[in-house]
C-alpha positions as CSV (number, residue, x, y, z in Angstrom):
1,X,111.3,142.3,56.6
2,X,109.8,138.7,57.0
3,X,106.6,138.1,57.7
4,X,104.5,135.5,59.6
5,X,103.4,132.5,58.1
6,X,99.8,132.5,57.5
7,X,97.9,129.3,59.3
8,X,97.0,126.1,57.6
9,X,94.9,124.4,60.7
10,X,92.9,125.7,62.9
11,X,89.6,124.9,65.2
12,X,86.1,126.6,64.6
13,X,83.7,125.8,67.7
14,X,80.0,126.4,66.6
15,X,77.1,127.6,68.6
16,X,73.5,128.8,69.3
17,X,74.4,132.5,69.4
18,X,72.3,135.5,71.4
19,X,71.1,138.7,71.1
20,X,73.7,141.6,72.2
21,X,71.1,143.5,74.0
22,X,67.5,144.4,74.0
23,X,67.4,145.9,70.8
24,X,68.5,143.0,69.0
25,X,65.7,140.8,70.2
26,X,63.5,141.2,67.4
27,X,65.7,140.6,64.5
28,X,67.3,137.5,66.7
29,X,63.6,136.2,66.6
30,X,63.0,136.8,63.5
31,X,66.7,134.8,62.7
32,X,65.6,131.6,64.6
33,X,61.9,131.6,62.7
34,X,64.0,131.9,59.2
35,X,63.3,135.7,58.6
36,X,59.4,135.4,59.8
37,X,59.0,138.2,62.1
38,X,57.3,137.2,65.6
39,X,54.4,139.4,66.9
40,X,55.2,142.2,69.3
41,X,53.7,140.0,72.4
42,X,56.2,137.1,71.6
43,X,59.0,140.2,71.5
44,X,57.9,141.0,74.7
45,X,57.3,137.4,76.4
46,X,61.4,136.5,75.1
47,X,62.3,140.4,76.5
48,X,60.8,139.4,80.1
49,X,62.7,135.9,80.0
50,X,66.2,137.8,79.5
51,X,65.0,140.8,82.1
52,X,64.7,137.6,84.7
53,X,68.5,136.9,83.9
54,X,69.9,139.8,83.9
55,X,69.0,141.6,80.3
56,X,71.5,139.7,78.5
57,X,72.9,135.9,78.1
58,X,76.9,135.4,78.5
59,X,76.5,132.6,75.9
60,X,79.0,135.1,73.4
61,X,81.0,135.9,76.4
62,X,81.5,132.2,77.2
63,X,82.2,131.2,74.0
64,X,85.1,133.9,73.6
65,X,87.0,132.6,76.4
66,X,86.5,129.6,75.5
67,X,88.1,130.3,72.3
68,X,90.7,132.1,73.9
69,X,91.8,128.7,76.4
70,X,91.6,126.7,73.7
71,X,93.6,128.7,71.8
72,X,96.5,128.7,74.3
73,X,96.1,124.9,75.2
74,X,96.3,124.2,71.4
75,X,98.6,126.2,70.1
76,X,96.2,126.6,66.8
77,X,94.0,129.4,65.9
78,X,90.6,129.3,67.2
79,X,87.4,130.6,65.8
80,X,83.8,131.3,66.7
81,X,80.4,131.1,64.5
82,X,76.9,131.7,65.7
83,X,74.0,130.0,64.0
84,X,71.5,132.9,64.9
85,X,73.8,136.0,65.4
86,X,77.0,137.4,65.1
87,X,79.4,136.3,64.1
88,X,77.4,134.1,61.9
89,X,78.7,130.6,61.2
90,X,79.5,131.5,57.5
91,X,80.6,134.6,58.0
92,X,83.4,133.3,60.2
93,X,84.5,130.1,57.4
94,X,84.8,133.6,55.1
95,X,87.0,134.8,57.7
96,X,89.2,131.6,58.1
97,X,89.4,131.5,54.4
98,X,90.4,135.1,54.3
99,X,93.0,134.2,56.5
100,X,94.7,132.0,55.2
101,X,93.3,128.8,56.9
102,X,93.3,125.4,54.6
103,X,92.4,123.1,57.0
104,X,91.1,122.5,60.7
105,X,88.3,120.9,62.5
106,X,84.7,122.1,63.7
107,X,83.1,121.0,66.8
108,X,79.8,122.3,67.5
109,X,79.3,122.9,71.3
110,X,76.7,120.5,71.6
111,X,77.6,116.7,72.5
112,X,74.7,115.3,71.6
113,X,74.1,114.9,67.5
114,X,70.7,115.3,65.9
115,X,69.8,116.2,62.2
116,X,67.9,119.0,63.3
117,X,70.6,120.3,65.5
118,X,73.8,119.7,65.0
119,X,73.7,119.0,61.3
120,X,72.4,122.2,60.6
121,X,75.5,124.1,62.2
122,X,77.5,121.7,59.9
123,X,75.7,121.7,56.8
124,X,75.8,126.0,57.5
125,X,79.6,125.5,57.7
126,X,79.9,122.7,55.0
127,X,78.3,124.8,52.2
128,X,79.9,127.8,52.6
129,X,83.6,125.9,52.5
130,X,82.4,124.5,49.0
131,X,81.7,127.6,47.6
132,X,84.7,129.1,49.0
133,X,87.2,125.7,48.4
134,X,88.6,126.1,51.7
135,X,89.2,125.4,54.5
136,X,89.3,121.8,54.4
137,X,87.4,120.7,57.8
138,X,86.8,117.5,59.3
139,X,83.6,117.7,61.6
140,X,83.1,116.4,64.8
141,X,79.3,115.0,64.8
142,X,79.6,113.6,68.6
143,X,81.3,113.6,71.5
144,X,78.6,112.7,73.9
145,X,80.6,109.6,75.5
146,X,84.0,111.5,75.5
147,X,85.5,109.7,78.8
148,X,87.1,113.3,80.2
149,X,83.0,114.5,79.6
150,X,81.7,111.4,81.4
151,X,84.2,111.8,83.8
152,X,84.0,115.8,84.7
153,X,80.0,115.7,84.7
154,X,80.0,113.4,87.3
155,X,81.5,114.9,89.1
156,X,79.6,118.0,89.0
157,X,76.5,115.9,89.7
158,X,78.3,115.0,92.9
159,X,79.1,118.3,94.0
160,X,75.5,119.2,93.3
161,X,74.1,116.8,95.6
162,X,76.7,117.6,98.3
163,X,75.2,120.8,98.0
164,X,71.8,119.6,99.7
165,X,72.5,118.6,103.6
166,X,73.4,115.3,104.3
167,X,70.3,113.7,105.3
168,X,68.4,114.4,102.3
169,X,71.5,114.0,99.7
170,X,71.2,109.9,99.6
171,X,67.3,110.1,98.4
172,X,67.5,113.0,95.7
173,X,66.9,112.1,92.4
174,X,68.7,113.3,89.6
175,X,67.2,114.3,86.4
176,X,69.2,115.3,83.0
177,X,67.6,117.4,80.9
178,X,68.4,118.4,77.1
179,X,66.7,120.6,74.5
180,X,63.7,118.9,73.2
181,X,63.3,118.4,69.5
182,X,59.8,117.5,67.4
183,X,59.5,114.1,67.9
184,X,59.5,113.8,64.0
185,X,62.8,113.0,64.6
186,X,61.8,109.9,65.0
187,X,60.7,109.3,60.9
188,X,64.5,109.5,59.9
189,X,66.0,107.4,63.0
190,X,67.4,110.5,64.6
191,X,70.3,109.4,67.3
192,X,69.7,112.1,69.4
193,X,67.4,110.6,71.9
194,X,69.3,107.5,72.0
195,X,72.7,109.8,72.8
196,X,70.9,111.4,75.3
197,X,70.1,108.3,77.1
198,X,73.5,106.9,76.8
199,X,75.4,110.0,78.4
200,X,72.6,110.5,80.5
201,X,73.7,106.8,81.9
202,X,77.4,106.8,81.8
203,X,77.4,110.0,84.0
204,X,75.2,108.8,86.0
205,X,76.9,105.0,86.6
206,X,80.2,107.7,87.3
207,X,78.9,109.3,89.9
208,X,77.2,106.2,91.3
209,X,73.8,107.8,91.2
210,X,71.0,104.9,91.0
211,X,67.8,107.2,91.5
212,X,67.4,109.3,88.0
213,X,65.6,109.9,84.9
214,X,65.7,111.8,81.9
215,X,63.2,114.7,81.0
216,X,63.6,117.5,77.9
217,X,63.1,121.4,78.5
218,X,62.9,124.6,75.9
219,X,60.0,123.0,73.9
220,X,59.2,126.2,71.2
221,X,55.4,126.4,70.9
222,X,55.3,125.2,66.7
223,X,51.9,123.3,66.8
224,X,53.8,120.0,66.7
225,X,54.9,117.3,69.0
226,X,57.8,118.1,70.8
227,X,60.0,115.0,72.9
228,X,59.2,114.8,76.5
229,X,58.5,114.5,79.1
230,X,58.7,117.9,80.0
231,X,60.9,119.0,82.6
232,X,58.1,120.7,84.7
233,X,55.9,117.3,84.2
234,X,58.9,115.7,85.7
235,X,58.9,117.5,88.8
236,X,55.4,117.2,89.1
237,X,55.2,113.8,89.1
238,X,58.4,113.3,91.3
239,X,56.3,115.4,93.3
240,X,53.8,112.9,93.8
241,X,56.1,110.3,94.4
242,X,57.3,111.8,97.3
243,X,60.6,112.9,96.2
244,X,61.7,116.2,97.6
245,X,65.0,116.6,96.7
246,X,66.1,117.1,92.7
247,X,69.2,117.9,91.1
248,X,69.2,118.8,87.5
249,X,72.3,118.4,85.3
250,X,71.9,119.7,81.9
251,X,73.5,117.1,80.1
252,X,72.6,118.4,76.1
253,X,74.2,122.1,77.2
254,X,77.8,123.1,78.1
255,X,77.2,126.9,79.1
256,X,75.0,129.1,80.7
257,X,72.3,131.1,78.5
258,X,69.0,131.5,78.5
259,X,67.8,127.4,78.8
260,X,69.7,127.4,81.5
261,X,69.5,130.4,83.9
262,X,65.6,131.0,82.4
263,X,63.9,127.4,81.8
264,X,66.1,125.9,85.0
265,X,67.2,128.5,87.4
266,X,64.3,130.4,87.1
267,X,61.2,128.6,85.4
268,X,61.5,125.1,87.2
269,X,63.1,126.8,90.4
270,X,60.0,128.6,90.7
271,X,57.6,125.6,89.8
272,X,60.0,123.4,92.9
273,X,59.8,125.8,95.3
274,X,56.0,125.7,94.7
275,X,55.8,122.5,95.1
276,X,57.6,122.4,98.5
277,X,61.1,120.9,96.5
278,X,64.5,121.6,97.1
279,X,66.3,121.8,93.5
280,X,69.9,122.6,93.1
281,X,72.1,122.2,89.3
282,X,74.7,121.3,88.4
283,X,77.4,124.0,87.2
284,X,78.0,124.7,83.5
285,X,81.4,123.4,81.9
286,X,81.8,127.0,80.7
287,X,85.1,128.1,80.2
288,X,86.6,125.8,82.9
289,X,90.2,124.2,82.0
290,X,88.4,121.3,82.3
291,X,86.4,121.6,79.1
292,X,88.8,123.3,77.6
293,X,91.2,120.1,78.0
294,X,88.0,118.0,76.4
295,X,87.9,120.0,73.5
296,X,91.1,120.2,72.9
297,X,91.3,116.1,73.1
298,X,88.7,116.3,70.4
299,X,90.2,118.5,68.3
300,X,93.6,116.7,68.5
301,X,91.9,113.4,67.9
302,X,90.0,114.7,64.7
303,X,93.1,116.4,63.4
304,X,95.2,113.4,63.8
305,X,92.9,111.4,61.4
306,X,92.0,114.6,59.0
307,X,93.4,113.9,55.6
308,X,95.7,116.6,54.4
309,X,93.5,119.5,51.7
310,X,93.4,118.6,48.0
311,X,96.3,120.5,45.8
């Protein structure tokens, strides 16, 4: 009897992670505030956002088929680590390791890079491969200017503003939003701002959009300075220059979850209708074969210029 031969490469995508249900919530919270638990009212206030979306995000669900493409359009093994629930981040490298894996690439599912962000998914990833030895993996660090990326957000930013009618579609404004960070970013010459700006840019000179700007969302309330402007202060003062109709692409997220269907569909929806606005978004990458052919560009291109694992 022969059996298979165990894999030497292989492709671990990296994300946010999300509660299961309900009854995860509070040791979720407690996760994301490194094991400090949050009072009941902050329970609750996070309970009511997911309630608003349905009870749940599909951020695990997304991810998985994700995986699952990118597995077929590959041909390697592909894995999936949460930074703030299951399957952890380490736990999954234990899992590689386990079987068999020696080498591979991690791409966080994030374009954008900041110390804060992105480098804490790798530096998760990192440690745990040096106390294990293996796998040997080359990390991806940014992608934001990927020309397929560019390429397939514009075109979602176009099919966004086709979505309002045609005499209001040539004077919307488009805003891209990301995650905001503390702006102490700023003491260690974080990139992240400067990527954001740069994508922000390329997708818009793609889909020959002139009238747009760049605002953050998903501040946490810390007690620090966060990076803004605020997405809400955006469409406030859009507002009062006269502009009526916004489309929001979230150019720092590539799947629905709870910035998304909460702090867009829901939160600054609510605040644009008040203010008399029509707001449509642009649709998540997702699963789509078209990011699913990005990553796996990526993926190649990082494998192709891995060096081969130590004897």
């Amino acid at each position: 009897m022969t059996t298979s031969p165990r894999p030497s490469n292989a492709i671990l995508l990296m994300a946010y992670g999300t509660p299961a249900g309900p009854e995860d919530l509070a040791a979720y919270y407690t996760h994301i505030r490194g094991g400090r638990a949050p009072s009941p009212e902050k329970i609750a206030e996070l309970a009511s956002r997911y309630a608003e979306i349905g009870g749940s995000s599909p951020l695990l669900e997304i991810t998985r088929a994700l995986a699952e493409a990118l597995r077929a359009a590959s041909g390697l093994p592909v894995y999936v680590g949460m930074k703030h629930w299951h399957p952890f981040i380490a736990d999954t490298v234990e899992r590689m390791h386990a079987d068999g894996v020696t080498g591979g690439v991690g791409i966080v599912l994030a374009p954008h890079y900041s110390r804060l962000s992105v480098g804490t998914y790798i530096k998760t990833a990192s440690d745990t491969v040096g106390r294990l030895g293996a796998p040997h993996l080359r990390f991806v660090e940014s992608w934001h200017l990927h020309p397929a990326l560019v390429a397939t957000l514009a075109r979602r930013v176009r099919a966004a503003l086709d979505r309002l009618d045609a005499a209001h579609a040539p004077m919307a404004h488009v805003v891209f939003t990301a995650h905001s960070l503390p702006k102490r970013i700023a003491e260690f010459r974080d990139p992240y701002p400067l990527q954001l700006v740069e994508s922000a840019k390329a997708v818009a000179d793609a889909a020959r959009v002139t009238r747009w700007s760049f605002a953050f969302q998903s501040a946490s309330a810390t007690g620090e300075a966060w990076l803004g402007p605020d997405i809400l202060d955006a469409l406030r003062d859009l507002r009062a220059k006269d502009v009526q109709d916004v489309a929001v692409c979230p150019i720092g997220f590539v799947a629905d979850h709870l910035e998304v269907l909460y702090d867009l569909d829901v939160e600054a929806g609510r605040l644009a209708r008040e203010l008399g606005m029509r707001l449509v978004r642009t649709e998540s990458l997702n699963a789509s074969p078209e990011f699913v052919a990005i990553l796996a560009a990526i993926a190649r291109d990082a494998l192709e210029t891995t060096a081969p694992p130590s004897a």
